[in-house]
N, C-alpha and C positions, 0 to 999 in steps of 0.2 A: 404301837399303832393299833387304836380298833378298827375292828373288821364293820363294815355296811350290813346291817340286820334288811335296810333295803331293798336289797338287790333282787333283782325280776331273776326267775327263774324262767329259760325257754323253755316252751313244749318242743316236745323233737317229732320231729317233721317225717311222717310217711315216706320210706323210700321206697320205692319199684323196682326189681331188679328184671323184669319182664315187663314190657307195658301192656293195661290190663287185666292187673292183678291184684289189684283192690276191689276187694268188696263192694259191692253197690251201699253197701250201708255204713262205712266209714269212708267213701268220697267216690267222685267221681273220677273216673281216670279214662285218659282217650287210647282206645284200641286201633282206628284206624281214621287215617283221613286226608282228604285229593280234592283237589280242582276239579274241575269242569275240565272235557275237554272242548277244542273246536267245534266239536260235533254239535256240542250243548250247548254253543252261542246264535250257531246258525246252521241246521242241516244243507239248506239247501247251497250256502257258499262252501262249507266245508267239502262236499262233494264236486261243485265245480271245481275246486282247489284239486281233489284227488283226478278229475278225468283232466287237467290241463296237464298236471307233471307228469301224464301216460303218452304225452308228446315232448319233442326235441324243440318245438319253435317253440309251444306256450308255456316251457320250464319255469319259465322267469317268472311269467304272471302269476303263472300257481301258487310261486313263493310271494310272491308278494301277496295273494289272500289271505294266504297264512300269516303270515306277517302281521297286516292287520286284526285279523281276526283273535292272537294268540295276543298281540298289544291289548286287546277292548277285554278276554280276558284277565288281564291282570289288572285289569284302570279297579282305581282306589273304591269306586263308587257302583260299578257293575260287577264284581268280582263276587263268586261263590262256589264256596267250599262244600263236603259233604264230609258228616264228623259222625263214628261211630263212637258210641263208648259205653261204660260198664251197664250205662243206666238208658240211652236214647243212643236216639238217632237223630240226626240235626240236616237240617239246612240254614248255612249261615251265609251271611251277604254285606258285600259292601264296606267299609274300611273300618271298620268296629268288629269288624264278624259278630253282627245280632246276631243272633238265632229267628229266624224269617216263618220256621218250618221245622215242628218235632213232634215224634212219635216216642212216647216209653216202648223198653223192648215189652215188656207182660204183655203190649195192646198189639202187637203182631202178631197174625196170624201163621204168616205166610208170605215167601219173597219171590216175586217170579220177573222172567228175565221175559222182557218183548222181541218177540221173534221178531218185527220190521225194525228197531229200533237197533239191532246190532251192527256193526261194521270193522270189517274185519281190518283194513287199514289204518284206521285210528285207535283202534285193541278199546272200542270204547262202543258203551250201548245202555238201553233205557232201563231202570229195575221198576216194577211196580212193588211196594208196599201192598199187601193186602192186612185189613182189619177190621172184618165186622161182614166178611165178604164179598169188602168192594174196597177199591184202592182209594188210600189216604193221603198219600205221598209217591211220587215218581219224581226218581233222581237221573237225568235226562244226563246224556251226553257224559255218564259216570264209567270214567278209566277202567277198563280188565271187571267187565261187569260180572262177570262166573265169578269170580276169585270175591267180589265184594258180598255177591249173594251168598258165597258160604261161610266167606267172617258175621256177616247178618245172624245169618243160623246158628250161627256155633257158639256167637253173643249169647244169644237168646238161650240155648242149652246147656250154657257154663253159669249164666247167671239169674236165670227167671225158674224159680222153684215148678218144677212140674210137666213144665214144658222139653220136650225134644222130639229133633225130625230126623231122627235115626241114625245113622252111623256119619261117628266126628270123621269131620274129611278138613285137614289144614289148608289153609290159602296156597302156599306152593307147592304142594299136591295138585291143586287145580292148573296153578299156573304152568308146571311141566306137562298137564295131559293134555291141556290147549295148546302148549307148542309141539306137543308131539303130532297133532289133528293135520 
């Protein structure tokens, strides 16, 4: 029986044993990434929602804003994510997840958290992008926003040559001192 002279050899396939840990310059790989919360569909229902369920009659209704509002994010066509990785930072939208909205990490300056924009209810709040000294991107109504601003940073100082903002602090580091507060 001769053998196939043939036969396709595969290339073997990048594996990750950590997500994150490819090099920006053999691919890109995703470190982190969430939805929107309520917050970030509609501040001003999201917060009706949170003062109705602080009552025993309007419990119901509460839920049922939520309801709604937690439906419209997830509908096929208004739906958006927020996608960190080795290389950017993304805003993706809609049932494809284009990419709507993206910064390289190099073009960040600086991540800073809007003091009105937090809420401690919904563990969700606004990050400004800074780049060039003025913001380029703000990711509104983004889940456990301390805990994202420091995967931000620690992106940018793991993999953009030259750049760092001082001492590594890990995401659940953050997360335990916000619950400790």
């Amino acid at each position: 029986m001769a053998q196939d002279s043939t036969a396709t050899t595969s290339t073997p396939r990048s594996k990750q044993a950590i997500a994150g840990l490819t090099p920006p310059q053999i691919g890109e790989a995703r470190i982190r990434e969430s939805m929107r919360t309520v917050l970030g569909i509609s501040p001003g229902l999201a917060t009706l929602a949170r003062r109705l369920q602080q009552s025993i009659i309007f419990l119901p209704l509460g839920w049922f804003i939520l309801l709604f509002l937690f439906l419209y994010k997830l509908g096929p066509f208004v739906s958006r994510r927020y996608t960190l990785t080795n290389r950017r930072l993304m805003i993706r939208t809609g049932w494809s997840m284009s990419v709507s909205q993206e910064i390289a990490l190099a073009n960040i300056d600086d991540v800073r958290l809007d003091s009105n924009g937090v809420d401690p209810f919904y563990l969700a709040g606004t990050l400004e992008i800074l780049s060039g000294g003025k913001v380029v991107m703000r990711l509104e109504g983004c889940p456990e926003p301390e805990g994202w601003r420091h995967a931000i940073l620690n992106a940018i100082a793991a993999w953009v040559p030259g750049k760092s903002f001082g001492h590594f602090q890990g995401a659940s580091e953050v997360k335990s001192e916000s619950a400790a507060k």
